[in-house]
N, CA, C and O of each residue as an XYZ file, in Angstrom:
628
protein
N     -39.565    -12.061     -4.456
C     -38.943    -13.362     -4.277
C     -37.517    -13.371     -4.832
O     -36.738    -14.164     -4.303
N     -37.077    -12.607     -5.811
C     -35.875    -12.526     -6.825
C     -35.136    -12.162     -5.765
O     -34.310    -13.017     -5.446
N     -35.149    -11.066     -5.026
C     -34.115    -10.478     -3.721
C     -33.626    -11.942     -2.769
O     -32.476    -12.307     -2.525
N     -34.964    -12.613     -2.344
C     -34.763    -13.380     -1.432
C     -34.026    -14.913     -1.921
O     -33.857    -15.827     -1.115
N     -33.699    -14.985     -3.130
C     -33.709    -15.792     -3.839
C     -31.719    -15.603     -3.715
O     -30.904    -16.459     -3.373
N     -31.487    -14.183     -4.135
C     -30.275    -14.090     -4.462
C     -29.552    -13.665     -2.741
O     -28.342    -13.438     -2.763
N     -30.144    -13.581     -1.566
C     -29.800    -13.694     -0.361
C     -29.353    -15.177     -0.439
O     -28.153    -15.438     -0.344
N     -30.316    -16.202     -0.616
C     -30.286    -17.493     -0.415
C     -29.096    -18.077     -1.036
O     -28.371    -18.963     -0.585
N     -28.985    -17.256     -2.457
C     -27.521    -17.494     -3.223
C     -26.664    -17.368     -2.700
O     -25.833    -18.273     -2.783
N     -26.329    -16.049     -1.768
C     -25.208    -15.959     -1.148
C     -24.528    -16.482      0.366
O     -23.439    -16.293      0.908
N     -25.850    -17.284      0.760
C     -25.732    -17.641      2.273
C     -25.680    -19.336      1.662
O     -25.581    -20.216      2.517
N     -25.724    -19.599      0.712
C     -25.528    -20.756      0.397
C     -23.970    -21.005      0.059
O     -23.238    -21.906      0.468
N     -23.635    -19.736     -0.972
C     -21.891    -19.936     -1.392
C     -21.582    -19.416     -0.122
O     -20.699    -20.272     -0.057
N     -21.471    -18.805      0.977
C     -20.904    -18.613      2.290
C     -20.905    -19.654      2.817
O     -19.771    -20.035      3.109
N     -22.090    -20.641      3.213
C     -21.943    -22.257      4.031
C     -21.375    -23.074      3.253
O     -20.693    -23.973      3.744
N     -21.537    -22.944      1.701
C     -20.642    -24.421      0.889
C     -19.169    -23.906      0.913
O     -18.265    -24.726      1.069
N     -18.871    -22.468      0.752
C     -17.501    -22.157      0.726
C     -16.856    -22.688      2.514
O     -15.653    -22.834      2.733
N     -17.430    -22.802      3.083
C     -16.958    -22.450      5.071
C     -16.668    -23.957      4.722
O     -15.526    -24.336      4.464
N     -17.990    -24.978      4.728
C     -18.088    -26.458      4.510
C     -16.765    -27.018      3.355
O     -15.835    -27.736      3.722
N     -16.910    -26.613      2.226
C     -16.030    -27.224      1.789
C     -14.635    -27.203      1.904
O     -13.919    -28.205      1.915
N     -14.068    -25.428      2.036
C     -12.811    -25.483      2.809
C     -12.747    -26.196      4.315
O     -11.660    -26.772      4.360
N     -13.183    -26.315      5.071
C     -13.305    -27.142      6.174
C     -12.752    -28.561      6.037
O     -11.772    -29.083      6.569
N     -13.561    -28.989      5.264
C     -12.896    -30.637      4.723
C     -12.279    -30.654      4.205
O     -11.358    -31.397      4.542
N     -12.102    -29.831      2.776
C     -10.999    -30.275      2.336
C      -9.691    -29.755      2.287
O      -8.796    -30.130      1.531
N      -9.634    -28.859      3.147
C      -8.100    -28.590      3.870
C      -7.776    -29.252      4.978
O      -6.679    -29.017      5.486
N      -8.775    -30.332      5.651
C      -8.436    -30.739      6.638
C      -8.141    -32.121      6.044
O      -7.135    -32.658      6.507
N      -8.807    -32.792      5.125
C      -8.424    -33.885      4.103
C      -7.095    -33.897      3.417
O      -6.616    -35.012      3.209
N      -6.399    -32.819      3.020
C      -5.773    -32.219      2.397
C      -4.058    -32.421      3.252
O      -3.038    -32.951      2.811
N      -4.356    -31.663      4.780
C      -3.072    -31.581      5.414
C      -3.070    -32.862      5.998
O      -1.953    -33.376      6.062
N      -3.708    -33.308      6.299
C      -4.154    -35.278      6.531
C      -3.261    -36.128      5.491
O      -2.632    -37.101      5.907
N      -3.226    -35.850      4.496
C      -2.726    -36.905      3.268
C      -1.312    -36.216      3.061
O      -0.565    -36.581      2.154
N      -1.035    -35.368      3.801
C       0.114    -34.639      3.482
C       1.469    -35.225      4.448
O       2.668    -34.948      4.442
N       0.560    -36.240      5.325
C       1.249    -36.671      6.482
C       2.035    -35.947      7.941
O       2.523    -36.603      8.861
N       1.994    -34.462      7.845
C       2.554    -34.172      8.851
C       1.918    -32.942      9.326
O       2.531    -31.875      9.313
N       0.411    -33.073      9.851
C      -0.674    -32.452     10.516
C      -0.277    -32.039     11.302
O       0.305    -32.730     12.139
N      -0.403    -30.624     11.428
C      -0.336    -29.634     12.074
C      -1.392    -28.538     12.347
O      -1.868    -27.972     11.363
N      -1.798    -28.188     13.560
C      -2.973    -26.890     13.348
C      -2.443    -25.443     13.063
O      -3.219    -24.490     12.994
N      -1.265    -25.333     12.921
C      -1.199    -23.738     12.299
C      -1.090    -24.281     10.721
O      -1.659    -23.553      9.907
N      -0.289    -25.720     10.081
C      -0.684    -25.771      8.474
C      -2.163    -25.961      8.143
O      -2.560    -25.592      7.038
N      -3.035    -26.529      9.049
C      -4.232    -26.170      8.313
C      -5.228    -25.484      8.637
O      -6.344    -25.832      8.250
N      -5.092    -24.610      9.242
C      -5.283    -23.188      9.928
C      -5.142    -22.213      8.579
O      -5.877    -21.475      7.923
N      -3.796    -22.645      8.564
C      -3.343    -21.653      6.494
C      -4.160    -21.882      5.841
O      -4.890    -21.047      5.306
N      -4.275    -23.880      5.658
C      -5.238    -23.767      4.396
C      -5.852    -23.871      4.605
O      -6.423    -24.349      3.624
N      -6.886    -23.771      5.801
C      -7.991    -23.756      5.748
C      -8.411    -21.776      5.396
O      -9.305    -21.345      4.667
N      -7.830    -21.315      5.866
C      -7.996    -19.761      5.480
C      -7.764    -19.070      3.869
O      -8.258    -18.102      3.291
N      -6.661    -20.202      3.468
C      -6.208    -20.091      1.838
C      -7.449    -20.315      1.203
O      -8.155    -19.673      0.425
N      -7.516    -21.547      1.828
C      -9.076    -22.457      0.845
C     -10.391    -21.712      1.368
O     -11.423    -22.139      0.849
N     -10.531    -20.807      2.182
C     -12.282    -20.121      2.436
C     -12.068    -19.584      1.338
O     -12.766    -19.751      0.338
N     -10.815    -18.696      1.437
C     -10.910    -17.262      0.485
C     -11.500    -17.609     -1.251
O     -12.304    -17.069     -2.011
N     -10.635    -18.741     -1.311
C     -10.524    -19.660     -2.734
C     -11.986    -19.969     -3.488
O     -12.313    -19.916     -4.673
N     -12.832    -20.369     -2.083
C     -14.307    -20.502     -1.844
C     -15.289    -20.040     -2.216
O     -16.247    -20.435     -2.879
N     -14.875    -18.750     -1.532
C     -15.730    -17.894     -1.108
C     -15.239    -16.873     -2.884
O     -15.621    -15.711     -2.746
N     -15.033    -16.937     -3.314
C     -14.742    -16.154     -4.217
C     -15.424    -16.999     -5.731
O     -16.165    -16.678     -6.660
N     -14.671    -18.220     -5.305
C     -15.788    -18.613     -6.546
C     -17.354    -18.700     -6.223
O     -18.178    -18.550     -7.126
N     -17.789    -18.985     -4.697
C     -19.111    -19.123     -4.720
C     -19.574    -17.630     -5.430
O     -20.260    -17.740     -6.447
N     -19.257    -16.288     -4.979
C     -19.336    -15.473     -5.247
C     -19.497    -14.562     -6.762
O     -20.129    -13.529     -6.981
N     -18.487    -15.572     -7.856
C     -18.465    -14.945     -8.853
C     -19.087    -16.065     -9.903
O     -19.211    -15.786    -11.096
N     -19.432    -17.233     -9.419
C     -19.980    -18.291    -10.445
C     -21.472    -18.478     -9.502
O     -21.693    -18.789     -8.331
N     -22.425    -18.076    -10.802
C     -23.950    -18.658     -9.323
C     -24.109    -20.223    -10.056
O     -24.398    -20.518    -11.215
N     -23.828    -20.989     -8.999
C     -23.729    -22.722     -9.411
C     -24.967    -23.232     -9.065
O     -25.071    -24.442     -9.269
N     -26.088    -22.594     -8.532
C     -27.315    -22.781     -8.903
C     -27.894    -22.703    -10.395
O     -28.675    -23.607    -10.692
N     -27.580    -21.627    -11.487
C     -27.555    -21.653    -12.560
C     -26.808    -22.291    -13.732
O     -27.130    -22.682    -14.854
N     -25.729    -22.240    -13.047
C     -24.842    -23.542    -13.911
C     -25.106    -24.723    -13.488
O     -25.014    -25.676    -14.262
N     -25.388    -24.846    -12.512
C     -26.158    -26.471    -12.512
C     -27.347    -26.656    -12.813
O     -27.417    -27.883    -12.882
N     -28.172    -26.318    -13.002
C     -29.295    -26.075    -14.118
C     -29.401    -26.126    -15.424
O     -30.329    -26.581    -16.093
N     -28.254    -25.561    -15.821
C     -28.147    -25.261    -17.089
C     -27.951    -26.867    -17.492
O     -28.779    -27.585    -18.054
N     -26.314    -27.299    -16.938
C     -26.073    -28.558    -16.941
C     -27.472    -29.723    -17.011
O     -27.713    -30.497    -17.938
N     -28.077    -29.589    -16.026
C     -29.184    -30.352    -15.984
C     -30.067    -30.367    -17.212
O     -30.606    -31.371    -17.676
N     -30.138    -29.348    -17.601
C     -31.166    -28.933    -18.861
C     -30.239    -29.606    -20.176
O     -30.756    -30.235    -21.099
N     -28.718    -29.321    -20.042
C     -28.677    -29.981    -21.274
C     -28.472    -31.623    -21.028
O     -28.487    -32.448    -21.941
N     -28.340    -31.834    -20.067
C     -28.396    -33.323    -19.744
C     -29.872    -34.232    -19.851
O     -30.007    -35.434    -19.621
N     -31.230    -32.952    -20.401
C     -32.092    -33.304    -20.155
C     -32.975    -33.648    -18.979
O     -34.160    -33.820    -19.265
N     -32.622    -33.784    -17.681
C     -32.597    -33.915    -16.382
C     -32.932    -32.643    -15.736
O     -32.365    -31.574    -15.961
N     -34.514    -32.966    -14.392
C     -34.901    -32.019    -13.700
C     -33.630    -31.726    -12.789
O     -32.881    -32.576    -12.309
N     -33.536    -30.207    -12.640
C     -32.253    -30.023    -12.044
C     -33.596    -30.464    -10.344
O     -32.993    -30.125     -9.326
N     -34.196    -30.710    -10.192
C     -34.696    -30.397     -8.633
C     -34.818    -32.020     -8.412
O     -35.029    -32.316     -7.236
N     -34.716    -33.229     -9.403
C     -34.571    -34.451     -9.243
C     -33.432    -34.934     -8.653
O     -32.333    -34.382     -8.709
N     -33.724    -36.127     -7.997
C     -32.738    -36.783     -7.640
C     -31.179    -36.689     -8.351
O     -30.174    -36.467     -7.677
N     -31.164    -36.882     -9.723
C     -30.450    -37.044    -10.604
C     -29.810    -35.773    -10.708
O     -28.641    -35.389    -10.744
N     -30.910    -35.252    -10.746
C     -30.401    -33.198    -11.130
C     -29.229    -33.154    -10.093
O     -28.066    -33.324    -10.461
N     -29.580    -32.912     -8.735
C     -29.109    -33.020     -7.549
C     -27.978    -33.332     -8.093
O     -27.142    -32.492     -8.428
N     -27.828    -34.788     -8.253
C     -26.417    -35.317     -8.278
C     -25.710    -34.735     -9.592
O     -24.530    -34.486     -9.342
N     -26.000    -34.495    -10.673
C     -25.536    -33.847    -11.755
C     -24.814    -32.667    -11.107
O     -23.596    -32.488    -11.137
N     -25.864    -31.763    -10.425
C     -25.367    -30.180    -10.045
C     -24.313    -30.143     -9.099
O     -23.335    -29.402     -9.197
N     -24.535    -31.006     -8.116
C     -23.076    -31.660     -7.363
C     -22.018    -32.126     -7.979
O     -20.875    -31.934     -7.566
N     -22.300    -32.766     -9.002
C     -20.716    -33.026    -10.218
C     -20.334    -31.643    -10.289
O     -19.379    -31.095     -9.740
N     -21.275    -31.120    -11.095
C     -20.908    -29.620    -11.621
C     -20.028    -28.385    -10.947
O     -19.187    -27.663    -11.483
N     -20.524    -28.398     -9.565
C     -19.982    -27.765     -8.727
C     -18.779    -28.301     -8.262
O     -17.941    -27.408     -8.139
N     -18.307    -29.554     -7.915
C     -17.554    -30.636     -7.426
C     -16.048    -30.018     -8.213
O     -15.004    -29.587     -7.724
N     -16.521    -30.217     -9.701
C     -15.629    -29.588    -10.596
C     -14.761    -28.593    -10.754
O     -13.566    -28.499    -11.036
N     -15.829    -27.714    -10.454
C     -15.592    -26.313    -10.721
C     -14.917    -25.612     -9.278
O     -14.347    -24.521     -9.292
N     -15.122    -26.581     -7.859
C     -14.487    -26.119     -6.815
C     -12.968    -26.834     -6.592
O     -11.976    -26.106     -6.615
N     -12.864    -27.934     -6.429
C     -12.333    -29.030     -5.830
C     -10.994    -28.728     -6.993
O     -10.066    -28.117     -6.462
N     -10.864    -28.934     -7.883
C      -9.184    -28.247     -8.783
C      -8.459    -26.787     -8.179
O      -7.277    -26.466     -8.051
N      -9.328    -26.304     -7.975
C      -8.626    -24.906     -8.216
C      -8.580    -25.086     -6.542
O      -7.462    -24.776     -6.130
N      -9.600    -25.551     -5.343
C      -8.843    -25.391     -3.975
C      -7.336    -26.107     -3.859
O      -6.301    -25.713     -3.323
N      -7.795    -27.835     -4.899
C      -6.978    -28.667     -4.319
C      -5.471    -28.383     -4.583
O      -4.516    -28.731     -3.889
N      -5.475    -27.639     -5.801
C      -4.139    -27.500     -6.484
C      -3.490    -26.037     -5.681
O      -2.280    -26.027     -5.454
N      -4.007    -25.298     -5.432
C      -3.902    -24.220     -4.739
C      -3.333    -24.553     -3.225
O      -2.511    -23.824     -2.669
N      -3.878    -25.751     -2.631
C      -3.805    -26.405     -1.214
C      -2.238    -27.025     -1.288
O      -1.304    -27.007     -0.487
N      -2.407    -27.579     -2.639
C      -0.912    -29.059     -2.798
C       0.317    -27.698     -3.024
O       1.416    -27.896     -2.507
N       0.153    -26.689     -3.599
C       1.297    -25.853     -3.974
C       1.863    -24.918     -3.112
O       2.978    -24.401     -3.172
N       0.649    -24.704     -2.015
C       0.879    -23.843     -0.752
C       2.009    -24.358     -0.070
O       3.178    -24.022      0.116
N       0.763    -25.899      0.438
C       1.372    -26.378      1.638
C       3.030    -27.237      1.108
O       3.843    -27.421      2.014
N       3.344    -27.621     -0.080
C       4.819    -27.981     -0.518
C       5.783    -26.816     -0.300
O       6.815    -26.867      0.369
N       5.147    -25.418     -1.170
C       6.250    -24.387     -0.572
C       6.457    -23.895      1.233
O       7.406    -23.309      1.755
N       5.179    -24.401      1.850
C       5.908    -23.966      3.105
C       6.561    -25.207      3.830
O       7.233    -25.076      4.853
N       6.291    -26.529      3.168
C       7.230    -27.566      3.194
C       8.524    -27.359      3.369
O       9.283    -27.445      4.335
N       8.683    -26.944      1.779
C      10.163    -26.311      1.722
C      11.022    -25.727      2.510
O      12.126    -26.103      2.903
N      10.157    -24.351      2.795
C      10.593    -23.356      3.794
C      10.872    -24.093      5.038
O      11.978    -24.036      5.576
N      10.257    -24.526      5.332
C      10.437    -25.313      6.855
C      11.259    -26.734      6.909
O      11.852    -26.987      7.958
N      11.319    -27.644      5.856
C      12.394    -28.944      5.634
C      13.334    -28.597      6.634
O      13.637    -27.406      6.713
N      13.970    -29.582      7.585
C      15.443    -29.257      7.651
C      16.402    -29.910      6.482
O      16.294    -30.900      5.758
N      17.373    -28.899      6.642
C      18.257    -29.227      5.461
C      18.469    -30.601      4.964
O      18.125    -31.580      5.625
N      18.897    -30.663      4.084
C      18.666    -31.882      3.450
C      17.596    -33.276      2.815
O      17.719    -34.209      2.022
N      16.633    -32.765      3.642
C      15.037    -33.421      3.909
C      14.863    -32.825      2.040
O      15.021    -31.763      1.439
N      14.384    -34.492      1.634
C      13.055    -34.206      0.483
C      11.652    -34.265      0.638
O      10.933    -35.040      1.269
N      11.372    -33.104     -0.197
C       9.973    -32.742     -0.131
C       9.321    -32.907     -1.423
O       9.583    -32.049     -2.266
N       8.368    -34.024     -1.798
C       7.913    -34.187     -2.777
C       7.287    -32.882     -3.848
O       6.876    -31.771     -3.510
N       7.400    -33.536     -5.358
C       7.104    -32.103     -5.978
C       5.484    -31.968     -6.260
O       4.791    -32.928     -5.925
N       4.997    -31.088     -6.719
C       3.794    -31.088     -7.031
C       3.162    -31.996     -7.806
O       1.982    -32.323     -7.682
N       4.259    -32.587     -8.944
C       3.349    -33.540     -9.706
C       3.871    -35.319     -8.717
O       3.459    -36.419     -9.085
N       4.692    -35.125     -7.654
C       4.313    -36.546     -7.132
C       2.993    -36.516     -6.467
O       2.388    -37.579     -6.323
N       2.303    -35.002     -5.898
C       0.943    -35.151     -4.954
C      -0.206    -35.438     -5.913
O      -1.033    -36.300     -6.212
N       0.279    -34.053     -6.260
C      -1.184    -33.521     -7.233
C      -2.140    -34.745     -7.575
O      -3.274    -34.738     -7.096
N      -1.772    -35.679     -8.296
C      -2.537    -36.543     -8.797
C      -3.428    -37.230     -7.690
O      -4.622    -37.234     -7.991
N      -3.172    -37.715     -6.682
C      -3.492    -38.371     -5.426
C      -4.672    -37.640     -4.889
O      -5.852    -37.969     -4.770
N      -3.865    -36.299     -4.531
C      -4.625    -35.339     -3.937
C      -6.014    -35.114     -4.639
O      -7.045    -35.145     -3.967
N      -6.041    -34.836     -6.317
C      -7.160    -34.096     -6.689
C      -7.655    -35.260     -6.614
O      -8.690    -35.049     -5.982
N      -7.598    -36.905     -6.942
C      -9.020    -38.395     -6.664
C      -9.429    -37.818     -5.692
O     -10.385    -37.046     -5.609
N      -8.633    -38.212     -4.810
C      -9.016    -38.071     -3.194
C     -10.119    -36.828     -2.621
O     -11.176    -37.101     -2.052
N      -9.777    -35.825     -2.819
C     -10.504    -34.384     -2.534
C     -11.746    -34.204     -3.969
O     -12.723    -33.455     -3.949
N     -11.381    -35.023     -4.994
C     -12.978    -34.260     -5.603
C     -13.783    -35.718     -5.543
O     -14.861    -35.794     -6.132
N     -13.185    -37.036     -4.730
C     -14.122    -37.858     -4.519
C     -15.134    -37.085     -3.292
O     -16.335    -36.818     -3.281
N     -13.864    -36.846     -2.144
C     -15.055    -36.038     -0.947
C     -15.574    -34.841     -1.149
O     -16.428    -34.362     -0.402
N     -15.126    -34.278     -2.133
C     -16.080    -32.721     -2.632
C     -17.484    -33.239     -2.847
O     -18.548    -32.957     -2.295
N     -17.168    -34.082     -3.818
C     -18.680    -34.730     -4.312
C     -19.406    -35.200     -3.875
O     -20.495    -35.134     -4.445
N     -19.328    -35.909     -2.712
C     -19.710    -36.734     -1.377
C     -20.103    -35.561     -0.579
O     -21.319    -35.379     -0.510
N     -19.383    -34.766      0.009
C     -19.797    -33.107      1.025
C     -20.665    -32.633      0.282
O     -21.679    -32.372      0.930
N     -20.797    -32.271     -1.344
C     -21.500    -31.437     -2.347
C     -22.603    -31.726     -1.917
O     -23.311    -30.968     -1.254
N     -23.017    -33.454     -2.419
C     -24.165    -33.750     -3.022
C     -25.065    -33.793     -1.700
O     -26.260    -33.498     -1.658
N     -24.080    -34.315     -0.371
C     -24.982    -34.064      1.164
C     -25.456    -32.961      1.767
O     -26.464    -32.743      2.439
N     -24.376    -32.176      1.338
C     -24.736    -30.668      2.422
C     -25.922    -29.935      1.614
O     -26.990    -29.588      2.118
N     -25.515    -29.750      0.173
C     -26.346    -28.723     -0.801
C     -27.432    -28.965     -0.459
O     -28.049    -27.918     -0.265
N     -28.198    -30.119     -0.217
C     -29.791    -30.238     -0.164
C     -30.505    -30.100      1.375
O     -31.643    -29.844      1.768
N     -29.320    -30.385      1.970
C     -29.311    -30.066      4.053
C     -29.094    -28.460      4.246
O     -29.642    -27.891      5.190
N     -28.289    -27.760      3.335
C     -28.637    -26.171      3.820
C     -29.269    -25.565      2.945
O     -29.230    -24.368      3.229
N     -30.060    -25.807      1.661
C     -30.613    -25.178      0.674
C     -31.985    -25.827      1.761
O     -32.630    -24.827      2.077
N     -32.422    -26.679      2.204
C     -34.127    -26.883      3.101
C     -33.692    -26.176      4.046
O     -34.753    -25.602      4.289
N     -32.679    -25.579      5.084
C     -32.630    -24.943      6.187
C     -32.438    -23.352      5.521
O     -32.862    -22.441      6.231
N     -32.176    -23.194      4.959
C     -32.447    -21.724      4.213
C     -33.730    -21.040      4.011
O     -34.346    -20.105      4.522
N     -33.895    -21.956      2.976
C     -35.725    -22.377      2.049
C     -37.001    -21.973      3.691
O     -38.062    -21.349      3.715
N     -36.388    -22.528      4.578
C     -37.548    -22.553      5.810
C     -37.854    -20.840      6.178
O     -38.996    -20.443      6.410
N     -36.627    -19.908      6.187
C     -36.741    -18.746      6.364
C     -37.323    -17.980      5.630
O     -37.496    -16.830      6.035
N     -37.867    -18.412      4.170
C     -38.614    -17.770      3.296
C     -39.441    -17.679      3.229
O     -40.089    -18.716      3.086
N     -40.273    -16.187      3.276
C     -41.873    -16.261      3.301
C     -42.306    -16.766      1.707
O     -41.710    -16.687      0.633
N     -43.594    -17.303      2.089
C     -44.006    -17.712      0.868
C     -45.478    -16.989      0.542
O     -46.054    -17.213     -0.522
């Protein structure tokens, strides 16, 4: 079961990494006001990698557990759920969003025509990270329990 367990780990950080860069680079070049499909094409490719690397090197099944445990709270409860979705929410949603706001300003830059201002990181940043770890948390707490039962079904028991 331990093998099939840590498959499930990784096909889980592969769909939350795909899912969450998905939205929130598309949330992201949205609030940025001047949507384009090759800028979020970038970040959406910036933000898998971003993803996919933390799903990869943090197992947020165990840190949200852990969390749960010291919160006192079944991590498999309702509550847990939503705890482990904070947890993760956290630990994803800064490091895409800030990574997303610093990209897409420098190729701002690059591309401005002359004279054009381009806001700095600390006029977005703040906006950006409410905004994106309100819908991290919202995507988190929906998807995690919609592809962890469509996973779960492939497992012999």
């Amino acid at each position: 079961m331990d093998k099939n367990m840590r498959v499930i780990g990784m096909k889980m950080s592969i769909l939350m990494g795909v899912s969450m860069s998905l939205i929130l680079s598309l949330v992201g070049t949205l609030m940025g006001g001047h949507f384009t499909i090759p800028s979020w094409l970038i970040s959406f490719g910036v933000s898998l990698v971003i993803s996919l690397v933390i799903g990869f090197l943090i197992p947020m099944k165990k840190v949200g557990d852990w969390f749960c445990n010291k919160c006192k709270t079944n991590p498999n409860s309702p509550k847990g759920s939503l705890l482990a979705a904070f947890v993760s929410d956290i630990i994803y949603t800064p490091v895409i969003t800030i990574s997303m706001v610093v990209l897409m300003l420098n190729l701002a830059k690059k591309n401005a025509p002359e004279g054009a201002e381009v806001p700095t990181v600390g006029q977005v940043l703040p906006g950006s990270l409410i905004v994106c770890f309100l819908v991290g948390y919202v995507v988190i707490a929906i998807l995690t329990p919609v592809f962890l039962k469509m996973l779960m079904k492939n497992v012999r028991r």
